[in-house]
C-alpha positions as CSV (number, residue, x, y, z in Angstrom):
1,X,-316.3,11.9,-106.5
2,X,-312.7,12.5,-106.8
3,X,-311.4,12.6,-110.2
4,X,-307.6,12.2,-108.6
5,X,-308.2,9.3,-106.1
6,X,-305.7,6.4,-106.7
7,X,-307.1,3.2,-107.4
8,X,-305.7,0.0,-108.1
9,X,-307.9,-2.8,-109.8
10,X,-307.1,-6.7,-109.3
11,X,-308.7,-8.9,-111.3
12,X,-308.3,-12.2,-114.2
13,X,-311.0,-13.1,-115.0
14,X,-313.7,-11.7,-117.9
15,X,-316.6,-11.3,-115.4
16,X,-314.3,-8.3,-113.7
17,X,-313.9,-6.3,-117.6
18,X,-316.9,-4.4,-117.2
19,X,-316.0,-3.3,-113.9
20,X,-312.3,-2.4,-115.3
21,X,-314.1,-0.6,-118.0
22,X,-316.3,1.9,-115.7
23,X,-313.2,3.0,-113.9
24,X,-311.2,3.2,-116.8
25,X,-314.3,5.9,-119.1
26,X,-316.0,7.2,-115.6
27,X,-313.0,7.7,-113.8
28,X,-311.2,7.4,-111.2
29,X,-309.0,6.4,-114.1
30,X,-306.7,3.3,-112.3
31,X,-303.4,3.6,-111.7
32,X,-302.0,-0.3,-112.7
33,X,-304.2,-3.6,-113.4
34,X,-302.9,-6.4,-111.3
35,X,-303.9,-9.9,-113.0
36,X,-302.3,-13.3,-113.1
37,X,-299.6,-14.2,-114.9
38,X,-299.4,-14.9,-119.1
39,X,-300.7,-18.6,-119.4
40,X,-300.4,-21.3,-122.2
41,X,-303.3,-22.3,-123.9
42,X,-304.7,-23.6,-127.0
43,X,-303.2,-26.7,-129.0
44,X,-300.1,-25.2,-129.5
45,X,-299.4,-23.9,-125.9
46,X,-298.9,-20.5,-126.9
47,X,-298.6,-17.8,-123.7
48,X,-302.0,-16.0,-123.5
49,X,-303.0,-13.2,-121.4
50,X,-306.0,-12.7,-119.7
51,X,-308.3,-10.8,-121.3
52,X,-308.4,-8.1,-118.7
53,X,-305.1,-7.6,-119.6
54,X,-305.9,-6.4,-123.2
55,X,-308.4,-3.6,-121.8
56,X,-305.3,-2.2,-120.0
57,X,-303.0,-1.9,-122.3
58,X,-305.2,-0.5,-124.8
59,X,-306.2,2.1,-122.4
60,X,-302.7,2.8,-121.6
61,X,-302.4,1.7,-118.1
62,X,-299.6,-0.6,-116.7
63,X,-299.9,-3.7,-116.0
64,X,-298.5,-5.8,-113.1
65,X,-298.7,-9.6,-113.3
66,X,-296.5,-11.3,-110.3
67,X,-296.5,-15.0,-109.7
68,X,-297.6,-14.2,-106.2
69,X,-299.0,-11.3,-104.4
70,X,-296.6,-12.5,-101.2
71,X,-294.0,-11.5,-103.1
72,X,-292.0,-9.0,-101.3
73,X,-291.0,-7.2,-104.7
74,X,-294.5,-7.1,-105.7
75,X,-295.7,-5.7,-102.2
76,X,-293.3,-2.8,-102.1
77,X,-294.0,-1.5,-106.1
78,X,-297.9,-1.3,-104.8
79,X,-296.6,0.4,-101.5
80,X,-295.1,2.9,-103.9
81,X,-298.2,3.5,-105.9
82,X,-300.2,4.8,-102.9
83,X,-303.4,3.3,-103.5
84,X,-306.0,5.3,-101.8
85,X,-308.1,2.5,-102.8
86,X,-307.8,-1.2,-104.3
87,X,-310.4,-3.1,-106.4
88,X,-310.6,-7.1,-106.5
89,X,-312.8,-8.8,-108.6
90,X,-312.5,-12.4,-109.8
91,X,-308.1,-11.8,-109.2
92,X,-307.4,-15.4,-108.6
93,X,-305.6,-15.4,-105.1
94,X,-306.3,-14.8,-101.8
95,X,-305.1,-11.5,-100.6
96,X,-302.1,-11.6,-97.6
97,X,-303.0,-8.8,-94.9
98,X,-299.8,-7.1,-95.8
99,X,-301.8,-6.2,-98.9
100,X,-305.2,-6.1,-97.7
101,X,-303.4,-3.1,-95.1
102,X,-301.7,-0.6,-98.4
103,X,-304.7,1.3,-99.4
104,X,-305.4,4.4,-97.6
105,X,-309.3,4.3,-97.6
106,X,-309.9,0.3,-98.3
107,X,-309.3,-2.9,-100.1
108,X,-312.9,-3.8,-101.7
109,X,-314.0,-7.3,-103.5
110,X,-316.6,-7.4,-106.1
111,X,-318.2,-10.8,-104.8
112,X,-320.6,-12.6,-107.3
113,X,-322.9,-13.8,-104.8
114,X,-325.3,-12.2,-101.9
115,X,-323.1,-12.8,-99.0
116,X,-322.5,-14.4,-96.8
117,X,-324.7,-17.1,-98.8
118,X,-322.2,-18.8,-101.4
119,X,-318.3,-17.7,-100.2
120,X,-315.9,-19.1,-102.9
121,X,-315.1,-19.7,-106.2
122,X,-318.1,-21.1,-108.3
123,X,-321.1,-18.6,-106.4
124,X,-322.3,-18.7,-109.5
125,X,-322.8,-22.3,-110.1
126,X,-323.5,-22.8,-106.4
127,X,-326.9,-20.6,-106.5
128,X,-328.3,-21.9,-110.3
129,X,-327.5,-25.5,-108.4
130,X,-329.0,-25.1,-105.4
131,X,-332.4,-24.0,-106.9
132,X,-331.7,-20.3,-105.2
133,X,-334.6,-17.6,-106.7
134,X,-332.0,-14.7,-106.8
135,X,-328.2,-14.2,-107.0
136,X,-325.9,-10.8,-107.3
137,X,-322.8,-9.0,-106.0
138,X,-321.9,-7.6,-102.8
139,X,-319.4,-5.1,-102.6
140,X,-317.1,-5.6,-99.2
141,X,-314.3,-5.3,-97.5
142,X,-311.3,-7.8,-97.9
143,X,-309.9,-9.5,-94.9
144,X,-307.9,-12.4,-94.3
145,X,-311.0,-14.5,-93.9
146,X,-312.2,-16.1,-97.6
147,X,-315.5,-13.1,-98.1
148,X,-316.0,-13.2,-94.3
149,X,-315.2,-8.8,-94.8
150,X,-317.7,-6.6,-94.1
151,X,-321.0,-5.5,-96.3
152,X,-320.6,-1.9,-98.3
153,X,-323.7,-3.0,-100.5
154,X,-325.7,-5.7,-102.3
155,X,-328.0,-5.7,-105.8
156,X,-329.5,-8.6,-106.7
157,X,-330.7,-10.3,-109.8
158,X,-333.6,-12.8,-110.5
159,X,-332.1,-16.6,-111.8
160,X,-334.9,-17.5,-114.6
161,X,-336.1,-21.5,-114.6
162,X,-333.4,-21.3,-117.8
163,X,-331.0,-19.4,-117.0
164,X,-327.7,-20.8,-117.4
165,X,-324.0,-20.4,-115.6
166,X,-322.8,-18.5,-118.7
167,X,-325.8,-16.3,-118.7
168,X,-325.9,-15.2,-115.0
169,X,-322.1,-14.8,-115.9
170,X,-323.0,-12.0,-118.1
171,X,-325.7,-10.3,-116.4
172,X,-323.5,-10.3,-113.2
173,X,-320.5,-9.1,-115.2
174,X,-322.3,-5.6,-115.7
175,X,-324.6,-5.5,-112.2
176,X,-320.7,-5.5,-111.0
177,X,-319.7,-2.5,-112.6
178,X,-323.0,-0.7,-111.6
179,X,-322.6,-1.9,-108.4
180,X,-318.9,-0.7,-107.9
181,X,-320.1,2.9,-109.7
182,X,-323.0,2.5,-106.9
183,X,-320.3,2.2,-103.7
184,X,-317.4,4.3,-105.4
185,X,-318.5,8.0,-103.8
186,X,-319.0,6.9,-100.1
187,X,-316.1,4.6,-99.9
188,X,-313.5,7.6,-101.5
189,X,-315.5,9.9,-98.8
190,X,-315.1,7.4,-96.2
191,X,-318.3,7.2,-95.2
192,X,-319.4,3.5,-96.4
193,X,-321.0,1.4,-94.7
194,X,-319.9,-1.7,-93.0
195,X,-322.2,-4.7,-92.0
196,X,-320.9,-7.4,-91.0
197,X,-321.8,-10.9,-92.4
198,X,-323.9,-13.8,-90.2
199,X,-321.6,-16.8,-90.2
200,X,-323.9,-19.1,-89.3
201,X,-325.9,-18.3,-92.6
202,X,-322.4,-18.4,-94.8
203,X,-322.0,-21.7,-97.2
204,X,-319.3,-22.6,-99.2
205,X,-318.7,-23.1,-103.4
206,X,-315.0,-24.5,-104.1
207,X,-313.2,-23.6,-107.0
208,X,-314.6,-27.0,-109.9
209,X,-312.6,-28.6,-112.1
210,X,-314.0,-30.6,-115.4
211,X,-314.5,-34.2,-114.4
212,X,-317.1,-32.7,-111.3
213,X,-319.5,-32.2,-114.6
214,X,-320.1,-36.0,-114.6
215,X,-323.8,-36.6,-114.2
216,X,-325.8,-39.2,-111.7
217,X,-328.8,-40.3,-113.5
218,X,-330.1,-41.2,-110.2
219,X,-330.8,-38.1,-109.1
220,X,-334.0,-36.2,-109.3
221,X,-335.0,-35.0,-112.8
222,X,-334.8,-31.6,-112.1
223,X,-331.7,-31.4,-109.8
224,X,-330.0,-32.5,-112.9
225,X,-331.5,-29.9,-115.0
226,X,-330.2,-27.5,-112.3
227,X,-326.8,-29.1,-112.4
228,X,-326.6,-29.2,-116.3
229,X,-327.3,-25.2,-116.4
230,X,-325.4,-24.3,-114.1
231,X,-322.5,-26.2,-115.1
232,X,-322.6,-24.4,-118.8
233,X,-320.6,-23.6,-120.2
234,X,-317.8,-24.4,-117.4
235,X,-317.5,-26.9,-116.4
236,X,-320.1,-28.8,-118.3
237,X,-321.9,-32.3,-117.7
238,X,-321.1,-35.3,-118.8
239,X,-322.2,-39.1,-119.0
240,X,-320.7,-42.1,-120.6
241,X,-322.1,-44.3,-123.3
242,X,-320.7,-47.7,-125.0
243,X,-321.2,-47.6,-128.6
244,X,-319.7,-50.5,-130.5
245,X,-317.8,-52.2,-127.0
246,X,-316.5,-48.6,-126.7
247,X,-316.6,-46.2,-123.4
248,X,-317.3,-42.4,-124.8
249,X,-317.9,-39.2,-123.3
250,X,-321.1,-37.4,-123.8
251,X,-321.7,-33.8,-123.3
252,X,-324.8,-32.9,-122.1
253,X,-326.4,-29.2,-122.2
254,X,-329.8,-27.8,-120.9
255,X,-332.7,-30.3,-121.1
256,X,-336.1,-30.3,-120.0
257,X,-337.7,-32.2,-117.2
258,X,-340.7,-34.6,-117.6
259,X,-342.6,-36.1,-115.0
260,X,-343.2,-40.1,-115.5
261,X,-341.6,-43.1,-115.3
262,X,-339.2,-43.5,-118.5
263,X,-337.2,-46.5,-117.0
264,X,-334.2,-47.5,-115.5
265,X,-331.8,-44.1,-114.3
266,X,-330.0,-44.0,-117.3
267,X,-332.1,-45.6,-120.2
268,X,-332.2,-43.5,-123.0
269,X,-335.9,-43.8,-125.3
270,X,-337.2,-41.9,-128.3
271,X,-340.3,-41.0,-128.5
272,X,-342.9,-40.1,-131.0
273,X,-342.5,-36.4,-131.3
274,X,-338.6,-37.0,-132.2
275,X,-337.5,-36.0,-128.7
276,X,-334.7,-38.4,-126.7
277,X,-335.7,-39.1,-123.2
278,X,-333.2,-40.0,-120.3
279,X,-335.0,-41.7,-117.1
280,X,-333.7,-40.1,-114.1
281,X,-334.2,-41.6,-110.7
282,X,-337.4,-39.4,-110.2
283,X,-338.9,-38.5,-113.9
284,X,-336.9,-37.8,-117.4
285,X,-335.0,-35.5,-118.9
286,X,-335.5,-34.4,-123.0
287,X,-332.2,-33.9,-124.0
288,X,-331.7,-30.4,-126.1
289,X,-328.3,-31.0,-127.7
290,X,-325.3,-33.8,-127.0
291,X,-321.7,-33.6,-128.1
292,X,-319.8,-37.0,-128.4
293,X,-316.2,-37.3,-127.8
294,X,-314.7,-36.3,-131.7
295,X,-317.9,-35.2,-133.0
296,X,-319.6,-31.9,-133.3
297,X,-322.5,-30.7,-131.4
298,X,-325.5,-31.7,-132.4
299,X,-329.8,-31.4,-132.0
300,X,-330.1,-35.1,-129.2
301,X,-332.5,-36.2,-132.0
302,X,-329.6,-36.1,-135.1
303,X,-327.8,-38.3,-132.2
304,X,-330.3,-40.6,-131.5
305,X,-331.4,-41.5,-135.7
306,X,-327.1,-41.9,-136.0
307,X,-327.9,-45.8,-134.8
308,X,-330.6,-46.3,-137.5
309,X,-332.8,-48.9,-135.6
310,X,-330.1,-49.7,-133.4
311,X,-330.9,-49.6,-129.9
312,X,-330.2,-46.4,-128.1
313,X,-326.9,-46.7,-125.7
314,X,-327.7,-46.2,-121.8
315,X,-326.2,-43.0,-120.1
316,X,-324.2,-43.7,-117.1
């Protein structure tokens, strides 16, 4: 493999660092990081980086962060680097063809899913949700169409009965980078492959925002479990309780399912081994741990003896 080929790498978000990383030790070494702009964050607003950005600047490589990648300006400084090759993963924007068409050899995306199942922005969620057995990245060509490109190559991992969004997260965040080191000879070669993707087998996963996390205790026992693990950490489940005449916000994280009838969808029992039950609309979940709106996180249990006697609020 070329030691002097010119790559580019785009990419925001922390599940593309590893990938970053491999280029950056194994070589070849990139020539800019493209990420999205400095954003406030925190209580007190302060501009924050992505952490991507970090990796590059300790490593000595420039960093470009425009507003837009439609930019004109932004367009012609990339022209002028003479990609032979761009890397996407997790960048934040779609690509315009005017930048898809720079690199000599190839614009490429990093895609955390097994295409063309799960096309968007929360794959990840989208498989642990959905029940799927297996998950992983495909490496393929970028084209106008949202990962409609072509197939270079696909590894898979296993999704364990507890795996979580943050854990598949992780796991995919270095199958990435091997996957990448994987594709890297043939595509600098130009001899990659290219197969295309079966629309009629491609589904969707939009881009979630916080208030989606809100739980249905109606649902089936253990398409909530699926929802509450793949939804953590981002961007969690939730339920409401009223404590005292007052509405609160509940977090919820991974619980077991039980089979039974535990009541109403929503009524919340103890029972005698300590455990806190929630009747779903088919079987119960035993919560793990809860986090009330201005309290810490806590074991359900510690929640649940908080009401000494008390009757336990319903989730709903």
């Amino acid at each position: 493999m070329p030691d002097d080929a010119r790559v580019i790498f785009f990419g925001s978000g922390e599940i593309a660092i590893p990938s970053f990383r491999r280029l950056i030790e194994s070589g070849p070494r990139p020539l800019a990081l493209v990420t999205q702009p400095d954003k406030p964050a925190g209580r007190h607003r302060e501009l924050t980086p992505p952490p991507i950005k970090r990796v590059a600047l300790e490593a000595g490589i420039p960093v470009l962060q425009p507003e837009s990648v439609r930019d004109e300006a932004g367009l012609a400084a990339l022209r002028e680097l003479a990609p032979d090759l761009i890397v996407v993963m997790a960048y934040g924007q779609i690509l315009p063809k005017a930048l898809i068409a720079i690199p000599r050899l190839a614009c490429i995306n990093l895609h955390a899913s097994l295409l063309p199942r799960h096309r968007g922005a929360s794959c990840i969620q989208a498989a642990i949700d959905e029940g799927d057995r297996e998950t992983g990245v495909t490496v393929m060509h970028v084209v106008a169409k949202l990962d409609a490109g072509d197939i270079i190559l696909a590894r898979s991992i296993a999704i364990g009965e507890g795996d979580t969004g943050g854990m598949i997260h992780d796991r995919m965040a270095d199958l990435a980078a091997e996957a990448l080191a994987e594709a890297l000879p043939a595509l600098l070669a130009g001899t990659a492959p290219r197969v295309p993707q079966d629309p009629d087998l491609a589904t969707y996963a939009p881009k979630l925002e916080r208030d989606q996390g809100r739980l249905d205790w109606t649902w089936d026992a253990g398409r909530l479990a699926r929802r509450i693990r793949a939804y953590e950490p981002w961007p969690g489940t939730w339920t409401e309780i009223v404590d005292g005449g007052k509405v609160k916000r509940i977090k919820i994280f991974p619980a077991e399912v039980g089979e039974g009838d535990a009541g109403l969808p929503g009524v919340v029992s103890l029972v005698e081994t300590g455990g806190v039950r929630v009747a779903c609309g088919n079987g119960f979940l035993e919560l793990g741990e809860v986090q009330v709106d201005g309290s810490r996180r806590m074991a359900a249990a510690e929640w649940a003896r908080g009401f000494h006697g008390r009757e336990l609020p319903g989730l709903r």
